[in-house]
BALOBA-1460 file (C-alpha; in Angstrom, 3 decimals):
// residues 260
<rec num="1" residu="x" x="-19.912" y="-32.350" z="-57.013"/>
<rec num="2" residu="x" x="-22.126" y="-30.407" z="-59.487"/>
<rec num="3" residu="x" x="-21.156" y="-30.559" z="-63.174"/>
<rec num="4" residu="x" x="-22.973" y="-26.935" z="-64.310"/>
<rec num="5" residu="x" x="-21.574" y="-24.521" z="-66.564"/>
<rec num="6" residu="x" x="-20.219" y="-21.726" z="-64.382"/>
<rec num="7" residu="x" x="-22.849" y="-18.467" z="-65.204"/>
<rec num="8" residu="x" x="-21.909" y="-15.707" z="-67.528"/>
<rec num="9" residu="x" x="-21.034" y="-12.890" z="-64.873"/>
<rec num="10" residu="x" x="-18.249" y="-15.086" z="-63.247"/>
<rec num="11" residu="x" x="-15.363" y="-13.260" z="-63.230"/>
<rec num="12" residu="x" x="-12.959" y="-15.835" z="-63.825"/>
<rec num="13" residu="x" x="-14.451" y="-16.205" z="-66.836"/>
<rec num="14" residu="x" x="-14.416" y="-12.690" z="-67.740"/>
<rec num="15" residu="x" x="-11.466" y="-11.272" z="-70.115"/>
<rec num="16" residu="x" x="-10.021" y="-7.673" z="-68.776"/>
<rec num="17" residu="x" x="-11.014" y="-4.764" z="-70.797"/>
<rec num="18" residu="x" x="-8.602" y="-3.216" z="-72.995"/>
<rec num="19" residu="x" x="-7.824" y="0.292" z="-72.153"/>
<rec num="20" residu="x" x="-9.937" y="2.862" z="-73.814"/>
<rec num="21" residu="x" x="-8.414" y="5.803" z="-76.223"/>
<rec num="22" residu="x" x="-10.764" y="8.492" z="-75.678"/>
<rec num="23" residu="x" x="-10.612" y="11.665" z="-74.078"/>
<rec num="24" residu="x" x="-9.625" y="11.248" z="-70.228"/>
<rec num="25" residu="x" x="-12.457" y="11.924" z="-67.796"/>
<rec num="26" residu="x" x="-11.825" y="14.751" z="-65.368"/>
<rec num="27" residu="x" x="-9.789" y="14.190" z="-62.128"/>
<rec num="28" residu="x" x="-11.965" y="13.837" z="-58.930"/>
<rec num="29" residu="x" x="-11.062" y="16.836" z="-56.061"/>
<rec num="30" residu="x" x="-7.411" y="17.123" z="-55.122"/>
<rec num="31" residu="x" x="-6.627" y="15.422" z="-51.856"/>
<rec num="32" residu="x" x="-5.832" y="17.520" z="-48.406"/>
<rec num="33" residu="x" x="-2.458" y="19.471" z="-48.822"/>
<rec num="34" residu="x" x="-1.849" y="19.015" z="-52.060"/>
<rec num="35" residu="x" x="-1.629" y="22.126" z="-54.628"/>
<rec num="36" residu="x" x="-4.019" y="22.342" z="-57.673"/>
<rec num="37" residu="x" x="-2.536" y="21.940" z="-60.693"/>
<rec num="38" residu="x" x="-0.331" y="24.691" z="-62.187"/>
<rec num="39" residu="x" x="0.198" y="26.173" z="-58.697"/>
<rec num="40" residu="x" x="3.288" y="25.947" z="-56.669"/>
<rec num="41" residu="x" x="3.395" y="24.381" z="-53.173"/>
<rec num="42" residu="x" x="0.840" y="26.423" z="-50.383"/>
<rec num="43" residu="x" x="-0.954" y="28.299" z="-53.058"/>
<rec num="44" residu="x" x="2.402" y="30.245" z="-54.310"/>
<rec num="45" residu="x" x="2.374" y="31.966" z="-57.436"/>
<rec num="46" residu="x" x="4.018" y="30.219" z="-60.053"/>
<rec num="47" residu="x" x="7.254" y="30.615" z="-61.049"/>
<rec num="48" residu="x" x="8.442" y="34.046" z="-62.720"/>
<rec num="49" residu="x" x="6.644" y="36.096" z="-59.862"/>
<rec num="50" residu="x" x="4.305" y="39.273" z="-60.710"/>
<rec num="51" residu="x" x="0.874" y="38.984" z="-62.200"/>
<rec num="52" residu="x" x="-0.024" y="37.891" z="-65.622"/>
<rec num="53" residu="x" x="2.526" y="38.531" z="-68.485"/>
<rec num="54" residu="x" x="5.737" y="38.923" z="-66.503"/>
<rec num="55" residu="x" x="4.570" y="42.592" z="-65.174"/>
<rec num="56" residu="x" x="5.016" y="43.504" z="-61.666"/>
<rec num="57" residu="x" x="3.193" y="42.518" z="-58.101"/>
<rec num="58" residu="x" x="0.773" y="45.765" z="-57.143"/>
<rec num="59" residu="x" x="2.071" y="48.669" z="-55.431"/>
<rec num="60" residu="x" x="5.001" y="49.806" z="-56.908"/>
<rec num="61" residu="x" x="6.459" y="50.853" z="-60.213"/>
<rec num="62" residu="x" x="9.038" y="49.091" z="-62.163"/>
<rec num="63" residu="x" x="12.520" y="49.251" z="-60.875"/>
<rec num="64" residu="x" x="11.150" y="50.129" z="-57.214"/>
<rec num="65" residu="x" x="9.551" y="53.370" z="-58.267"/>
<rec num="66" residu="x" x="6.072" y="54.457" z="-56.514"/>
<rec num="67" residu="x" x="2.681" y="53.831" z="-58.183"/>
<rec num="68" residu="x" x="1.468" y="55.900" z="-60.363"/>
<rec num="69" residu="x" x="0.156" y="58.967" z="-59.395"/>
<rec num="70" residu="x" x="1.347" y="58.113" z="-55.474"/>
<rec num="71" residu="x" x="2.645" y="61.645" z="-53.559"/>
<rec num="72" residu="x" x="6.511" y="60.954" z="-52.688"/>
<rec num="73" residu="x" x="7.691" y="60.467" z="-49.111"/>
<rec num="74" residu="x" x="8.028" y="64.225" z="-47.226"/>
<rec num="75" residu="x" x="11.685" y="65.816" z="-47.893"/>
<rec num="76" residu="x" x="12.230" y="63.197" z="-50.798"/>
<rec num="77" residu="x" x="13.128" y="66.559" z="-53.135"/>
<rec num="78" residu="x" x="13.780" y="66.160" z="-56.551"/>
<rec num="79" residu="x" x="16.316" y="63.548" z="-57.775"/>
<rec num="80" residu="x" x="19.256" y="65.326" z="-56.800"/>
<rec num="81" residu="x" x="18.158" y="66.899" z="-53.937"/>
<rec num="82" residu="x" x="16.866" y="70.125" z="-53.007"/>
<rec num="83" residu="x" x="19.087" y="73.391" z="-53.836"/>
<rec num="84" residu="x" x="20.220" y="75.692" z="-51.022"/>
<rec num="85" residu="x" x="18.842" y="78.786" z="-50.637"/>
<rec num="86" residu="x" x="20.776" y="81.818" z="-52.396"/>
<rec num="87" residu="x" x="23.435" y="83.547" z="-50.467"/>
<rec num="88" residu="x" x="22.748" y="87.168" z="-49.666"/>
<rec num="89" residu="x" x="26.189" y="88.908" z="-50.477"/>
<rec num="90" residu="x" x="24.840" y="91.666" z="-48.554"/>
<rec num="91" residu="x" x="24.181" y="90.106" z="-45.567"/>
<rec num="92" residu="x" x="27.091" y="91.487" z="-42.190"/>
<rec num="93" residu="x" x="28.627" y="93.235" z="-44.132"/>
<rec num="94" residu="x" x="29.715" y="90.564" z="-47.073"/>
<rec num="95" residu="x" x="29.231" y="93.655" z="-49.930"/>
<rec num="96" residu="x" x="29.426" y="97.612" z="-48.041"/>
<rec num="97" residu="x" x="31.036" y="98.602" z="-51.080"/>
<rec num="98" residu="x" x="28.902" y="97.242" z="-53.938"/>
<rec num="99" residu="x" x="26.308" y="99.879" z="-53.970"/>
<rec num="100" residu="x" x="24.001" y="98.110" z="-51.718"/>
<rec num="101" residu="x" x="22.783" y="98.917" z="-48.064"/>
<rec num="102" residu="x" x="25.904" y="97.306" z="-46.505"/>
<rec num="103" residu="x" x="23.551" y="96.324" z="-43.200"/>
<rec num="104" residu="x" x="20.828" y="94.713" z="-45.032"/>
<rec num="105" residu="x" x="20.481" y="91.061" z="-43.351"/>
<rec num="106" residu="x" x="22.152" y="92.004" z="-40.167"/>
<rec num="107" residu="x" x="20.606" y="92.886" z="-36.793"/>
<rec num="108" residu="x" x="20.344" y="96.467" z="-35.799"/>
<rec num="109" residu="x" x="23.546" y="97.408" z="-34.550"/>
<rec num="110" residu="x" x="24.450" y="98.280" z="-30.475"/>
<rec num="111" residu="x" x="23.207" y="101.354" z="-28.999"/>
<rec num="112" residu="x" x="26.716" y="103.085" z="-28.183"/>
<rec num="113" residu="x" x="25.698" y="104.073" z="-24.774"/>
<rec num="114" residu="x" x="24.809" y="100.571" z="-23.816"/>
<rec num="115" residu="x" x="28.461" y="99.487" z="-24.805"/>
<rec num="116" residu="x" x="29.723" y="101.739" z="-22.421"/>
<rec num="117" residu="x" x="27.477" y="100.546" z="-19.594"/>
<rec num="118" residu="x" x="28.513" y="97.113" z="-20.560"/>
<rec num="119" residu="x" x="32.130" y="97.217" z="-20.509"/>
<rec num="120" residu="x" x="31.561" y="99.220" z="-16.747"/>
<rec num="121" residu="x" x="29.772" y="95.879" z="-15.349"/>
<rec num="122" residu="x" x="32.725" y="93.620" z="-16.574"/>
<rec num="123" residu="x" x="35.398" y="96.200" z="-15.501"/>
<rec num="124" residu="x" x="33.475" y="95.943" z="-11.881"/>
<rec num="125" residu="x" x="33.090" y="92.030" z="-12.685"/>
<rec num="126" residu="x" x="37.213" y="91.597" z="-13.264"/>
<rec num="127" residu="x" x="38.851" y="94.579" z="-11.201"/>
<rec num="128" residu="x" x="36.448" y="93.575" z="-7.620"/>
<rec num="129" residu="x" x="38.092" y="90.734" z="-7.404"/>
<rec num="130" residu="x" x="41.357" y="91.965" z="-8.265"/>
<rec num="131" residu="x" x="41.333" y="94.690" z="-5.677"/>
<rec num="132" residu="x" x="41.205" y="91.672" z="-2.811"/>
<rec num="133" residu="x" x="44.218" y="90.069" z="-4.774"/>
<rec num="134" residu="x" x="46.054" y="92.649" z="-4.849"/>
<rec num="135" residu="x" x="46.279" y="93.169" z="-0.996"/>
<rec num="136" residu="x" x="49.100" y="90.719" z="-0.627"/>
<rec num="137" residu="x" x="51.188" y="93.111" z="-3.292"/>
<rec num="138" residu="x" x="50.578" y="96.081" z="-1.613"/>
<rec num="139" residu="x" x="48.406" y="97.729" z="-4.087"/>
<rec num="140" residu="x" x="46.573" y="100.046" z="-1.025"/>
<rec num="141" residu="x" x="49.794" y="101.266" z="0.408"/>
<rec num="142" residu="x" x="50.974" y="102.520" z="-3.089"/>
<rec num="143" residu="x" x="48.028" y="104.362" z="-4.247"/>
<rec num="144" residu="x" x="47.712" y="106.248" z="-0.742"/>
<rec num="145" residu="x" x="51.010" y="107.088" z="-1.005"/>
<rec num="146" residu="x" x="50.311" y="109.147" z="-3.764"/>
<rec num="147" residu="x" x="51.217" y="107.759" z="-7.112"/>
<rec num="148" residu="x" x="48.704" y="106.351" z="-9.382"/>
<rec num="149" residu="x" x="48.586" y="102.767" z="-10.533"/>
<rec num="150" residu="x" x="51.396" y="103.320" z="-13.086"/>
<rec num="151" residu="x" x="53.457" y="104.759" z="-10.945"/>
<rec num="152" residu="x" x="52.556" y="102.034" z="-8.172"/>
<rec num="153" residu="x" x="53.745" y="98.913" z="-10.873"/>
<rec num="154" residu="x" x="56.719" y="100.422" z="-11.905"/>
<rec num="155" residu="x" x="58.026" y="101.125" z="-8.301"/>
<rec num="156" residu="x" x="56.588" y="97.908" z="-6.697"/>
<rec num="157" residu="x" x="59.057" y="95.951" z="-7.495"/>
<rec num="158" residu="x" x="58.440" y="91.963" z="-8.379"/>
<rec num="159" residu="x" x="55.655" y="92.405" z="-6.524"/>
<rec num="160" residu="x" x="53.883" y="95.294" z="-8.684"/>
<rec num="161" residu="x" x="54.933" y="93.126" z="-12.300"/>
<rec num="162" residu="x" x="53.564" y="89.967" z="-10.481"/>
<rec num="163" residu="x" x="50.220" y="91.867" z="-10.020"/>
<rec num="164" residu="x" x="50.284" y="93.356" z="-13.037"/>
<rec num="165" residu="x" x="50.656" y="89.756" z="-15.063"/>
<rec num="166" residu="x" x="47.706" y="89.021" z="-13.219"/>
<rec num="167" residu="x" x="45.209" y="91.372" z="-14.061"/>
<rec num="168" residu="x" x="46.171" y="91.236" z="-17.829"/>
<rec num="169" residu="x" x="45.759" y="87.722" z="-17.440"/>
<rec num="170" residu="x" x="42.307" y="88.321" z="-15.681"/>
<rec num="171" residu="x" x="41.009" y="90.413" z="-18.153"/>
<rec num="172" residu="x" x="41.870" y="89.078" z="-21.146"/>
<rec num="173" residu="x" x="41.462" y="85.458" z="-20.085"/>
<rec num="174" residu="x" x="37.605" y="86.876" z="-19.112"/>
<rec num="175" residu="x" x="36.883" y="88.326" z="-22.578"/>
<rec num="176" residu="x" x="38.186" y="85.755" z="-25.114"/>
<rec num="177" residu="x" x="36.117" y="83.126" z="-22.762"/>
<rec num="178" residu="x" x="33.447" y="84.377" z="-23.063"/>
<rec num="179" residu="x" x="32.887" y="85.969" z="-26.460"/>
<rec num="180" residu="x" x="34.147" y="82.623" z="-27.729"/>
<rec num="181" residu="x" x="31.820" y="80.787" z="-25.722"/>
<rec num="182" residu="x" x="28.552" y="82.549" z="-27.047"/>
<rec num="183" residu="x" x="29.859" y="86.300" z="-28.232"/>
<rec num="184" residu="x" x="28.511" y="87.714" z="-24.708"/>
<rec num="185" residu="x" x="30.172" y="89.047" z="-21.881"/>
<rec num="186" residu="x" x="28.085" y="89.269" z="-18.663"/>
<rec num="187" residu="x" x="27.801" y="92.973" z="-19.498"/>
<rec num="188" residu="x" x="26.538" y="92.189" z="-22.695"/>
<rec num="189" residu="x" x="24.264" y="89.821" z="-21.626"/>
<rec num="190" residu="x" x="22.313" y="92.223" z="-19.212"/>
<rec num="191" residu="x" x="22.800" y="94.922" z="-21.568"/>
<rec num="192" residu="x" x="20.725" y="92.395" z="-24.693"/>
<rec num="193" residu="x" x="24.066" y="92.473" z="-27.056"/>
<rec num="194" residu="x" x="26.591" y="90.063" z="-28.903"/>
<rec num="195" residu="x" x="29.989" y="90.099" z="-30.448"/>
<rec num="196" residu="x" x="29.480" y="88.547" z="-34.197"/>
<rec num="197" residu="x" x="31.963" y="88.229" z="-37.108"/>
<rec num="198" residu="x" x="31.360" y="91.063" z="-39.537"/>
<rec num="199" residu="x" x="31.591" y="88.529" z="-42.560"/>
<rec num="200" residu="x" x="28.620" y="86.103" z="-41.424"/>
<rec num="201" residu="x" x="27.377" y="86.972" z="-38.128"/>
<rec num="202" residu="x" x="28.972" y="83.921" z="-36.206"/>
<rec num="203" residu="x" x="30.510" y="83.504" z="-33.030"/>
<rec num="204" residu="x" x="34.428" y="84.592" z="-33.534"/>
<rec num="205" residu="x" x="36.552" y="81.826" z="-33.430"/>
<rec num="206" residu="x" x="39.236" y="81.288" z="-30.245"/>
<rec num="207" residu="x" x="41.760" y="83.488" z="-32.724"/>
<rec num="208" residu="x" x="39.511" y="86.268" z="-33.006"/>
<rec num="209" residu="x" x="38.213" y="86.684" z="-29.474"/>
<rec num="210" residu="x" x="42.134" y="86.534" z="-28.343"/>
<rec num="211" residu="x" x="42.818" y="89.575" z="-31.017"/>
<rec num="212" residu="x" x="39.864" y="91.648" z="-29.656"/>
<rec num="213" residu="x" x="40.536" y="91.118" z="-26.263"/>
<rec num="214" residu="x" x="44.579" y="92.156" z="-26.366"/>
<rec num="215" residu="x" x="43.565" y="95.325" z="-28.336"/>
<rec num="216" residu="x" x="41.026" y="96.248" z="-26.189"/>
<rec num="217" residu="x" x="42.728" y="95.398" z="-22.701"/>
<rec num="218" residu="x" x="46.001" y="95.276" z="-22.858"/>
<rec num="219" residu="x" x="47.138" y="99.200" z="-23.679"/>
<rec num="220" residu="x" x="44.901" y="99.628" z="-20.788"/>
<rec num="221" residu="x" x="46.687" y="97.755" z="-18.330"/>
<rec num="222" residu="x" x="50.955" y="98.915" z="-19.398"/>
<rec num="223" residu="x" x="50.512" y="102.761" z="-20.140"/>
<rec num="224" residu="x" x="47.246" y="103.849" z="-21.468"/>
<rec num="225" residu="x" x="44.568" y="103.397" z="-18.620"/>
<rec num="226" residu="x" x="42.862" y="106.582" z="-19.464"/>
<rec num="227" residu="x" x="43.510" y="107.134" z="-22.935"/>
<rec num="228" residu="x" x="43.019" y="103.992" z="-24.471"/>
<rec num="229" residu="x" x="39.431" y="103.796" z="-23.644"/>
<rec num="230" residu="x" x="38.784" y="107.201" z="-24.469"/>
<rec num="231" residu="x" x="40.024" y="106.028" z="-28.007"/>
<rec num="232" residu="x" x="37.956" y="103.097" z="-28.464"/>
<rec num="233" residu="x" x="34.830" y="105.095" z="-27.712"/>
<rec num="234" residu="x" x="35.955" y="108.032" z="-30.442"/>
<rec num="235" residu="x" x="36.316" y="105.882" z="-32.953"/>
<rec num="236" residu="x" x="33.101" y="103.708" z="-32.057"/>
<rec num="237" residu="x" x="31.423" y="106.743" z="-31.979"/>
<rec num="238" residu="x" x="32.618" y="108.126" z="-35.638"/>
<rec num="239" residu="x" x="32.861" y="104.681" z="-37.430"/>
<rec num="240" residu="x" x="30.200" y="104.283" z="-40.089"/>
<rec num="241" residu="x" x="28.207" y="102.250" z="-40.561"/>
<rec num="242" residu="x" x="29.190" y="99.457" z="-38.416"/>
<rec num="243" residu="x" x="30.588" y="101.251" z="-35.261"/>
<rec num="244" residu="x" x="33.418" y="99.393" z="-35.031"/>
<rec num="245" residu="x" x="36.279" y="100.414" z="-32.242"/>
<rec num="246" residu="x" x="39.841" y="99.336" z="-32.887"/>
<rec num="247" residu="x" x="39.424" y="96.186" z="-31.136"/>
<rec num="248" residu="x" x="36.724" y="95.224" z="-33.520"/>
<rec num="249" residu="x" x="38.453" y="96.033" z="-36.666"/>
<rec num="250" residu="x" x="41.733" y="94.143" z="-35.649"/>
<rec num="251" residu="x" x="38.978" y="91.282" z="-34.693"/>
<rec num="252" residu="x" x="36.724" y="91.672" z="-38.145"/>
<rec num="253" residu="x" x="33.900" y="92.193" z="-35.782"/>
<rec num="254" residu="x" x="30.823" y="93.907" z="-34.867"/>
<rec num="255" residu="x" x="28.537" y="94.462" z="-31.570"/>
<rec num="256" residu="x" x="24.762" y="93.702" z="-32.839"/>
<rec num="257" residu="x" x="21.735" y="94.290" z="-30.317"/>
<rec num="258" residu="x" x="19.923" y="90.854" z="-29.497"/>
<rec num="259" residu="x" x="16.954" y="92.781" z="-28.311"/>
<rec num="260" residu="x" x="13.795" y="91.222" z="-29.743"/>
């Protein structure tokens, strides 16, 4: 066994250093999938969100506003939305006595003649028909024997008021249809006209189209079958400036041309 001192850079010999108080050297790289320093985990923004000094991410304004200087969305308006349009008073007749041109607004009104044609196709429309009904009453036998139709219902017995209830039902039932429906009759449809409320131009309502239709049909069909139309057409004729007959006036109505 050798007796030799044990050389100086044995380490059992050496004592450990003592730790040094200096300033620390800098960190080597940050090890895979760990953040950096003063990041939050996966490269997130730290805490308090936004950019530097608390003020918001890019592309918006505080309080979810847009950018500066950004156009706003189409039909955004102002804050409180975008006003209606100003109601023309004048418009169907809403002012005829204000001073005004009481049909400024409205379409021109119906060419009088073309009335007249159109109530002849829905006469012929309703009153074909009702000529084959009324076979089973009789209706032949009592015109050739004479009398008109007046005379014919009132001496027909049931079978003349059964008839009767029929056609008043026919025709009536026919023109509140269809001038509720879209303000046309057939005739008026071939003859490029509408029925329109005087106030506003709309359809009439189920209330109104039953009114015009018992004015205009049913003195017709119980006494008047002559006179009544000849009546209607007087006062369409004189009526200024909106040509209104009787029917249309109990109805608040008017006949306007639809012809482009």
């Amino acid at each position: 066994m050798s007796n030799d001192p044990p050389p100086e850079d044995d380490p059992f010999r050496k004592r450990p250093q003592e730790p040094q108080q200096g300033p620390q050297e800098p960190q080597g790289p940050t090890p895979p999938g760990e953040p950096p320093p003063g990041e939050g985990p996966r490269g997130a923004p730290p805490p308090g969100g936004g950019g530097p000094y608390g003020t918001p991410p890019p592309g918006g304004g505080p309080h979810g506003s847009p950018p500066p200087g950004a156009s706003p969305p189409p039909g955004a308006g102002s804050p409180y939305g975008t006003p209606p349009p100003p109601y023309d008073s004048h418009a169907y007749g809403g002012d005829p006595y204000g001073g005004g041109d009481p049909l400024h607004g409205m379409p021109p009104m119906a060419d009088s003649a073309k009335r007249i044609l159109a109530r002849v196709v829905d006469w012929l429309i309703v009153g074909i028909p009702l000529l084959f009904i009324g076979i089973p009453f009789g209706i032949y036998r009592g015109v050739a024997a004479g009398g008109g139709f007046g005379d014919w219902v009132a001496d027909g017995g049931t079978g003349g008021w059964v008839f009767q209830i029929i056609a008043i039902v026919a025709f009536v039932g026919y023109e509140t249809l269809m001038v509720r429906r879209s303000g046309q009759t057939l005739g008026k449809k071939l003859m490029k006209m509408r029925v329109a409320m005087l106030n506003d131009g709309s359809t009439p309502d189920t209330g109104s189209s039953l009114t015009r239709a018992v004015v205009l049909w049913l003195p017709q069909l119980i006494c008047c079958p002559c006179l009544w139309p000849l009546l209607l057409l007087v006062f369409i004729l004189v009526d200024k400036p909106f040509k209104q007959g009787l029917h249309d006036k109990a109805a608040k109505t008017v006949v306007v041309s639809t012809a482009p």
